[in-house]
C-alpha positions, 0 to 999 in steps of 0.5 A: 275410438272416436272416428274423425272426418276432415273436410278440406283437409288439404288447407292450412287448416286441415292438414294441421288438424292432421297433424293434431289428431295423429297425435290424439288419444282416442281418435281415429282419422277415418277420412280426408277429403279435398275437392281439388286433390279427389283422388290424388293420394294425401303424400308429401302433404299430410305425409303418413298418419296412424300407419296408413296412407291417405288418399284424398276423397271428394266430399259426398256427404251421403257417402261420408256420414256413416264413416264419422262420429265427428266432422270437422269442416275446414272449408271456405266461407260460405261453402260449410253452410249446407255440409254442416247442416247436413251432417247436423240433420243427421245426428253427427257432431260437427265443428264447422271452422269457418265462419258461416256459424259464428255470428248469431245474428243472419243478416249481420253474417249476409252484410259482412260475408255477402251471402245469404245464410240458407238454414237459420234454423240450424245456426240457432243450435251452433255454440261459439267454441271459445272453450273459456268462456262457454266450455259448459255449452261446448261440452253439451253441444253438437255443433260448434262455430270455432272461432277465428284466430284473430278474434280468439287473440281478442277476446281472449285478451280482453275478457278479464279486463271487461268481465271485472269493469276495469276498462270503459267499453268505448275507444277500444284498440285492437292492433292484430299482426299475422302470418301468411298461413292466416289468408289460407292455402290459396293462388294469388298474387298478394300473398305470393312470396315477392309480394310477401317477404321484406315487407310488413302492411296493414289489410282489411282496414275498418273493413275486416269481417272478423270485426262483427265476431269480436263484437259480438262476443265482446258484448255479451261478456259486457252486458251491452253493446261494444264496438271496437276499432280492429286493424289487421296486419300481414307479417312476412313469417308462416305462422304467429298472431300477436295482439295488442290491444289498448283500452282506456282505464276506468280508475287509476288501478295498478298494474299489480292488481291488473295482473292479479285480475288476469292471473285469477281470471286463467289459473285454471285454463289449460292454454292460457299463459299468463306473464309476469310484469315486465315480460310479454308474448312472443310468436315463436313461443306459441309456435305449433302449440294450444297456447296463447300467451298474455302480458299486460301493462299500464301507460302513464296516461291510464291505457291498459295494454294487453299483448297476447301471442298464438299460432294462428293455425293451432289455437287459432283454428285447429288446435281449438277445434281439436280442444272443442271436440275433447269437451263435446266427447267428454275427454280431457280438454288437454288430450292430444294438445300438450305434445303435439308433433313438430311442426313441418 
């Protein structure tokens, strides 16, 4: 049995990464921890998992690290830097699901996230953990940066459209919606339910510090340099991300073979979905599920739309986190991903 520890498992993210790995074959659940709940026992939270009752611990790495095979980091920004170095230095497989090992380049992380990044060395051996694009580096990694949710809708948008050379790189678009959850289990007024409900609201406006991430990946499947526009919206549901994104057609191709270019890029992606002409994603559809759903269209004036839909807690965190682990154990990418429990 593989052993399992989630840190900050009482967050959004960690308490869905529960919710998966009750559910996985081959794994063990061996210890939850949360600074703010140490001690208090992990009911009505995380409810019962694998017959036992949790009870939640505070993060002493020292006194956690021969308790894991696997650690998976749902923290804050900037408070994964020195776990995950850690628990790396030590031997174990981590997959960190902040940001703090996402982007390769130290200082392009200290100007967006306005911290230093303490330990270079190890964010040279992190793998950005998008398992379409680099399932053969995940598989040989020890430690994964997994990827937000909102550059997940992105790139995965995106990638057969630039991998082929259909679209030019400059003057791409991309109109991202999410839910509540996507701002994390936190107190504050902006995502209190008053602020929330009946409304709808642009945030992060050319200032969202998931731009670098979609830029950085975006340019290496290029070849060159791309930078995009990227707006994030709020939505006033749980969970659910919804993408669209327009990028500029280099010759006049047809939807037809647009679609074939996308049809051929995931036919054999497990969590990909990709729609007929005509039909596009709809949250609800991808609601507590590893899926991301894609539809494409092509406007008179030669734009290419994509439309992809996540849960922005499944594949857009845990759900991708759990699918990252698969690879690295050598287990099958889909174990404990295609019947997750229902969502609470």
């Amino acid at each position: 049995m593989i052993r399992a520890v989630i840190c900050g498992a009482s967050g959004y993210a960690g308490s869905e990464l529960l919710r998966i790995l009750r559910a996985a074959p081959d794994v063990e659940i061996a210890a939850v921890t949360s600074e703010q709940s140490a001690g208090k026992p992990a009911e009505g939270l995380l409810a019962l998992v694998e017959g036992k009752r949790f009870r939640f611990e505070p993060l002493i790495r020292e006194t956690l690290l021969e308790k894991g095979d696997v650690f998976f980091l749902a923290l804050p920004h900037s408070a994964s830097q020195e776990a995950v170095e850690f628990f790396h230095s030590n031997g174990k497989k981590v997959i960190d699901l902040s940001a703090d090992y996402r982007l390769r380049d130290k200082a392009v992380y200290e100007r967006w996230y306005k911290t230093d990044h303490r330990f270079p060395d190890t964010l040279k051996h992190a793998v950005y953990g998008l398992p379409e694009l680099y399932r053969s580096e995940i598989k040989n990694a020890s430690l994964i940066a997994n990827p937000g949710c909102y550059p997940t809708t992105a790139i995965i948008a995106l990638y057969p459209a630039l991998k082929q050379g259909i679209i030019t790189k400059e003057h791409i678009v991309i109109d991202s919606k999410s839910g509540v959850s996507g701002a994390g289990r936190k107190s504050d007024v902006a995502y209190s339910f008053c602020e929330i409900a009946d409304g709808f609201k642009a945030y992060g406006i050319a200032a969202h510090r998931h731009t670098p991430e979609i830029d950085q990946e975006l340019s290496c499947i290029a070849g060159s340099p791309v930078k995009v526009t990227f707006t994030p919206h709020l939505l006033p549901v749980t969970r659910g991300m919804l993408s669209t994104v327009y990028a500029p057609l280099k010759d006049n191709t047809a939807l037809d073979e647009v679609l074939s270019i996308y049809k051929n890029a995931y036919k054999n992606e497990p969590f990909i979905d990709v729609l007929d002409t005509g039909k596009y994603p709809d949250i609800r559809n991808v609601r507590g599920t590893n899926m991301c759903q894609i539809g494409v269209a092509v406007a008179e004036n030669g734009t290419l739309i994509i439309v992809s839909a996540i849960d922005n807690l499944v594949k857009g965190a845990a759900g991708q986190a759990v699918q990252n682990m698969n690879l690295m154990f050598g287990l099958p990418e889909t174990a404990g991903l295609n019947l997750l429990p229902v969502v609470p």
